[in-house]
Structure formats: C-alpha cells, structure tokens
C-alpha positions as a LaTeX table, in Angstrom:
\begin{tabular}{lrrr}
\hline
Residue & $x$ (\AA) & $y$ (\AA) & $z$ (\AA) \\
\hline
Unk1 & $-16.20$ & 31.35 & $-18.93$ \\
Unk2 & $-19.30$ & 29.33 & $-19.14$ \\
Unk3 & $-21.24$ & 27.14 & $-16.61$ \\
Unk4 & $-19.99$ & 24.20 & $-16.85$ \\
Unk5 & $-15.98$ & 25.33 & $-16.88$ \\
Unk6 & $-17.15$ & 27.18 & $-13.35$ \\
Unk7 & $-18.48$ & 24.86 & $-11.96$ \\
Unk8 & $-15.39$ & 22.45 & $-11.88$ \\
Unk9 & $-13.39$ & 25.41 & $-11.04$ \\
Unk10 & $-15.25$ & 26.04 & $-8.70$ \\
Unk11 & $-15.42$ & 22.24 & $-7.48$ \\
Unk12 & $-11.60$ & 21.71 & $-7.38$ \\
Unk13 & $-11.31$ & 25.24 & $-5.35$ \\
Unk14 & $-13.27$ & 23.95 & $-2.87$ \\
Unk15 & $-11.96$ & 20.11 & $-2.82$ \\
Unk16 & $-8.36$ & 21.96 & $-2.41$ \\
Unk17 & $-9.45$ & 23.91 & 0.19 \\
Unk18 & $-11.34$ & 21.01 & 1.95 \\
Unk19 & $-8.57$ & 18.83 & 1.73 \\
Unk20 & $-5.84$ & 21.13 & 3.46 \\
Unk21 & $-7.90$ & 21.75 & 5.94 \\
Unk22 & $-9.27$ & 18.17 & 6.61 \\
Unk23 & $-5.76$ & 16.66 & 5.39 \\
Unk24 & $-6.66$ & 13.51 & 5.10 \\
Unk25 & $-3.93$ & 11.05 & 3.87 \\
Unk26 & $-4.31$ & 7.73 & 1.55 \\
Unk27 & $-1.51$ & 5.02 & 1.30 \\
Unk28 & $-0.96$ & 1.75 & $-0.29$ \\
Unk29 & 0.36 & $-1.77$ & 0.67 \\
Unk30 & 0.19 & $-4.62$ & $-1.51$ \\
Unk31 & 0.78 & $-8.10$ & $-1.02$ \\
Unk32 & 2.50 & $-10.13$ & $-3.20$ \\
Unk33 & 1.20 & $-13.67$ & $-3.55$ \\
Unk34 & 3.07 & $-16.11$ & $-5.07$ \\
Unk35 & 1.39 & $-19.34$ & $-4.01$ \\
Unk36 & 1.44 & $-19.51$ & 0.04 \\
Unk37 & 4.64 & $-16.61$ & 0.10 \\
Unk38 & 4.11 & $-13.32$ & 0.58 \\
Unk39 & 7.09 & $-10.60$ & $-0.40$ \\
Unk40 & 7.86 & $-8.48$ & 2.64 \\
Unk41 & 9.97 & $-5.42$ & 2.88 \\
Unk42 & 12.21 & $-4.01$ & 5.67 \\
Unk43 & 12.81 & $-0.51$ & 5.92 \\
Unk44 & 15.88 & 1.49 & 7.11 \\
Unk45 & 13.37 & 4.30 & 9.07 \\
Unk46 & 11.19 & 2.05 & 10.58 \\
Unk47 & 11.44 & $-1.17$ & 12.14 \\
Unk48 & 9.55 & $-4.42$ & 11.58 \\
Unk49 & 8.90 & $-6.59$ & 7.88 \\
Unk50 & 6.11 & $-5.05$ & 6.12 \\
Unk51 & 4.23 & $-5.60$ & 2.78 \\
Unk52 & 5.68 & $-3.07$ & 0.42 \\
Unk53 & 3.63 & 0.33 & 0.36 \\
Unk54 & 3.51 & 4.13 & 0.34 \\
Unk55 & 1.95 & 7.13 & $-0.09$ \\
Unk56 & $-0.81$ & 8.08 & $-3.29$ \\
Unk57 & 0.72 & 10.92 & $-4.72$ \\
Unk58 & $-1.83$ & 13.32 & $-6.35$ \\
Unk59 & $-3.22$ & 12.38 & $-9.44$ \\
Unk60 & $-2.48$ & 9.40 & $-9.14$ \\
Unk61 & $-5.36$ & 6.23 & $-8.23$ \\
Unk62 & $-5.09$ & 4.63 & $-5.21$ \\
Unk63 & $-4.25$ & 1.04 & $-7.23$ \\
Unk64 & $-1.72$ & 2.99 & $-9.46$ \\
Unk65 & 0.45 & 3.97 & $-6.66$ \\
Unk66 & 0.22 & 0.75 & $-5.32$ \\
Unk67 & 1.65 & $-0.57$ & $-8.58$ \\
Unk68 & 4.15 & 1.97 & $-8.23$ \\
Unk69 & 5.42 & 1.12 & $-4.95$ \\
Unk70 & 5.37 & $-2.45$ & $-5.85$ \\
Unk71 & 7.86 & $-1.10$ & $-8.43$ \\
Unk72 & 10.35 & 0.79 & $-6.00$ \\
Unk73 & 10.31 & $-1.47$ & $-3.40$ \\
Unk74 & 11.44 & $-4.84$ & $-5.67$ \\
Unk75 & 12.31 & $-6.12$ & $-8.65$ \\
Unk76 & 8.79 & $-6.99$ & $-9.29$ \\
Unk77 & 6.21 & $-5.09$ & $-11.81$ \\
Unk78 & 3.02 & $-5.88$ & $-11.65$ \\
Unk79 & 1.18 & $-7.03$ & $-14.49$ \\
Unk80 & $-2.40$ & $-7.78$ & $-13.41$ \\
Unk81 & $-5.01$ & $-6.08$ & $-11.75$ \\
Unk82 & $-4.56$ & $-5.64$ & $-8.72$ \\
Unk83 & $-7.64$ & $-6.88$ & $-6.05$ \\
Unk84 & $-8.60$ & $-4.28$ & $-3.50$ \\
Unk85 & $-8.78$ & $-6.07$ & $-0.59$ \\
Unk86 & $-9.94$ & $-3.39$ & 2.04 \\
Unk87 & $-9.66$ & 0.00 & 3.06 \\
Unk88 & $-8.17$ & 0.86 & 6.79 \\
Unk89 & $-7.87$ & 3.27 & 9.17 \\
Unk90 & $-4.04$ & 3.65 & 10.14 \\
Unk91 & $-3.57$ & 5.51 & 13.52 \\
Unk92 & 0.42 & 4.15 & 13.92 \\
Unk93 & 1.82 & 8.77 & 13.22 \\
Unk94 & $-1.63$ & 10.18 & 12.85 \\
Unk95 & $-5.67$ & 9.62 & 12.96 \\
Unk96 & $-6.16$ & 10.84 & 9.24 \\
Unk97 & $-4.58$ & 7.96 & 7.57 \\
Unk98 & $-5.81$ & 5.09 & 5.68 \\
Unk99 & $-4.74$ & 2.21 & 4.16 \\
Unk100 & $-5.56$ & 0.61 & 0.78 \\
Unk101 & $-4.57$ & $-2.55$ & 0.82 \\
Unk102 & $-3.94$ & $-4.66$ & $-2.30$ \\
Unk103 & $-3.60$ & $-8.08$ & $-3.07$ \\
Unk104 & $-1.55$ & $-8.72$ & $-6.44$ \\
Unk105 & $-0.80$ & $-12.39$ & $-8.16$ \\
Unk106 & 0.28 & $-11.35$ & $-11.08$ \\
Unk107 & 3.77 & $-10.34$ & $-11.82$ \\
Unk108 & 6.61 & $-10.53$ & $-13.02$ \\
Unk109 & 10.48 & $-9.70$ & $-12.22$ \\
Unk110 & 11.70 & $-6.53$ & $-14.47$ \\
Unk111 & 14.64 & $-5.72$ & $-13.07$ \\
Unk112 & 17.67 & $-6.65$ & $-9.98$ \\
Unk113 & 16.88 & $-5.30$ & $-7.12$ \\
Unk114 & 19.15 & $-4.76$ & $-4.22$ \\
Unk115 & 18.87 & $-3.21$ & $-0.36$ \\
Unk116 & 19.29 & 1.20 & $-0.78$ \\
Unk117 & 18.45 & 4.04 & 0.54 \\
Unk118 & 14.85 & 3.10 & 1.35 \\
Unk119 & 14.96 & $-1.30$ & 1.99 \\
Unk120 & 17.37 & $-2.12$ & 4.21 \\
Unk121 & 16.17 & $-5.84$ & 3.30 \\
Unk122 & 13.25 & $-8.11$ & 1.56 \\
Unk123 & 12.73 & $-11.31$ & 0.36 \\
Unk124 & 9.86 & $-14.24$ & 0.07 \\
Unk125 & 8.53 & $-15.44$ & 2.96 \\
Unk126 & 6.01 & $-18.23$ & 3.72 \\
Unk127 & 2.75 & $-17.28$ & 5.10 \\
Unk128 & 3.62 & $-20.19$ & 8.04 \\
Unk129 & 6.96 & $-18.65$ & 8.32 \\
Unk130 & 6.99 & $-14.80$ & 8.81 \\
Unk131 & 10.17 & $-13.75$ & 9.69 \\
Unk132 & 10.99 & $-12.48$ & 13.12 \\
Unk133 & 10.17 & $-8.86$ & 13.47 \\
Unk134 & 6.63 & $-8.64$ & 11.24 \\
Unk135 & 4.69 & $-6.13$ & 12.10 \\
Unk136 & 1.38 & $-6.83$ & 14.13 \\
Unk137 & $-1.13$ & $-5.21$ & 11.18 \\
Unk138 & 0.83 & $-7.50$ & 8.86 \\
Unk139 & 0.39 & $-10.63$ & 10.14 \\
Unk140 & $-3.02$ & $-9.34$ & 10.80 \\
Unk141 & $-3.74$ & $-8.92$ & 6.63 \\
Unk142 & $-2.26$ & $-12.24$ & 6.30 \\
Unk143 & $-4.83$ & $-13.60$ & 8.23 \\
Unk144 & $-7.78$ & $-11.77$ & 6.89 \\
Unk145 & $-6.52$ & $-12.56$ & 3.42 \\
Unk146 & $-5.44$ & $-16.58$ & 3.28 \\
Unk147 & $-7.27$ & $-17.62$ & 6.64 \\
Unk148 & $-10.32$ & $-15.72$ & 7.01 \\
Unk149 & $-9.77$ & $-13.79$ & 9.98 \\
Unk150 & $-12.35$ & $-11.12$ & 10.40 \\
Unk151 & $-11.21$ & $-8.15$ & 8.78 \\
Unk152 & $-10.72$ & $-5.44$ & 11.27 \\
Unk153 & $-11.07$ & $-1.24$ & 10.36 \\
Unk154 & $-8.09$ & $-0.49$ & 12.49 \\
Unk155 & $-4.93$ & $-0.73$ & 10.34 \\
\hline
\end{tabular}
C-alpha cells in the first residue's frame, strides 16, 4: 500500500472513530421564499409549523440534503443554489446538534404532494401571517432573514 493510500486510510479510521465517539449531528432546514411567503411544514411526531428539514445523511453535503428534504417534504424541487444562511446550535433532544439553515428562491413544483406518513399538513404562509402554532426558532429565522434581526447561535 503506499503513502498516500495510508494516509487517507488512516484519516477516515480516525474521523470514524472521532465521530462515534464525539457524535456530533448536522441537519437541514430550508426556507422557501416565494416573494414575502415562506412554505412551512407540520409534522405528525412533533408539534408546531416548521420550515421543512432533516437530517444529512452520510455522504451526502449539508446543501444536498437540504435539497433533498425540500424534495420529501413538498411538491417542490429545488432548482437553484441554495444560500447558506447560518449555521446553529440546536439543543431542543440533544447538545450535539446543529442546524444548517438554507434559504432557497428558486424552484419549481415537480410533483402533487399530499399530507403522509411524515406531514400531517403544509402550505404557503405569509411572513406577516404565520399560522398559529410556529415554532419559536422559526419565527426567529424569519426575522433574521427578511427583517434583520440579529442572528442568534442558539437554534
């Protein structure tokens, strides 16, 4: 085996090891902009409206699984860069989580999309006009991201 094949064996044996023991986790949200409307998400296993999101899986760039998400939770594909907005610390189930969160304007509708398994209920909602039940850190981001709220590390 020569050097160089070691040494990234080597470097993913201990980046493996590293990460089960540190087990840090990264998820996505993204919001969907489409003028002053945002696209919000309700789940059936938690409560509250949230922007769509989920976990990265391995492999997989933090913007990529945001795409993806954006993909399972509506009837949206994205079809533009997405912005990285910020990156947060999430403490809600456990204080080795963070937050990527997106901001995507470009898009388009590739499919019908109706409540499952997963989203008990979405739609388009005006930034004005959140409906009852948003979550806190959401209608923080909206803040951050249309009115120029500070933009806090705390998810």
């Amino acid at each position: 085996m020569d050097k160089n094949r070691r040494s990234r064996w080597r470097m993913r044996l201990y980046l493996s090891l590293i990460g089960a023991w540190r087990r840090l986790t990264l998820g996505t949200r993204v919001m969907l902009v489409e003028g002053d409307r945002i696209y919000l998400v309700r789940h059936t296993y938690i409560s509250g409206w949230h922007l769509p999101g989920g976990g990265v899986e391995p492999g997989e760039t933090a913007a990529a699984g945001a795409a993806r998400e954006v993909a399972e939770e509506s009837a949206y594909r994205v079809t533009g860069a997405l912005q990285l907005f910020g990156l947060y610390h999430s403490t809600l189930a456990t204080n080795r989580d963070h937050v990527a969160l997106y901001v995507g304007r470009q898009f388009d509708e590739a499919r019908t999309f109706a409540a499952n398994a997963e989203i008990a209920a979405f739609g388009w909602f005006s930034i004005d006009a959140l409906p009852e039940g948003t979550t806190e850190p959401t209608r923080q981001r909206v803040a951050e991201v249309f009115r120029g709220a500070p933009q806090r590390q705390a998810w």
